[in-house]
Residue, then its C-alpha position, 0 to 999 in steps of 0.5 A: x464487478x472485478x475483485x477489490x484488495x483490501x489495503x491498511x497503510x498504518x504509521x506509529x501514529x495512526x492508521x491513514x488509509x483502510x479500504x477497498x481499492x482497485x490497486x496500490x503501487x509502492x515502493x519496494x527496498x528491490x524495486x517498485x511494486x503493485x498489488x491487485x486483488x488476489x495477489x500471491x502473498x509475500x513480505x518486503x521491506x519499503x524504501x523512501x517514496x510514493x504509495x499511489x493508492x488506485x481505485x476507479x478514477x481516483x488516485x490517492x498518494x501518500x509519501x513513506x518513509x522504511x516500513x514493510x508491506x505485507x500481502x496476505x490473502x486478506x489483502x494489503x498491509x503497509x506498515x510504514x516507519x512515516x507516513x502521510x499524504x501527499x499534497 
């Protein structure tokens, strides 16, 4: 079985998401970008966009509004300044 990225996507109101996924693709203030298990930590700022959440089969989206993604050994932390899930 590959690696799973643990990823929490927190908003000032709540926490929407907190798993383990096969990938998640947001999108950085410099470009867009994906994180898989294992990825070299870093810290970004996040432009207005889609968060797609991958895991199996399945894709979650969820649209964000600023905020900052963090990438840590532990895993995926998006701490958005709005978030919710796409329709």
């Amino acid at each position: 079985m590959a690696d799973k990225l643990h990823f929490s996507l927190v908003s000032p109101e709540r926490e929407l998401f907190s798993g383990l996924v096969d990938q998640v693709d947001a999108p950085g203030s410099e470009g867009d970008f994906g994180v898989l298990a294992n990825h070299a930590p870093f810290m970004t700022a996040l432009k207005e966009g889609p968060v797609r959440v991958r895991d199996g089969g399945t894709t979650t989206v969820f649209n964000v509004r600023g905020g900052f993604a963090d990438v840590t050994p532990d895993g995926l932390t998006i701490l958005a300044e709005h978030a919710a899930e796409a329709n």
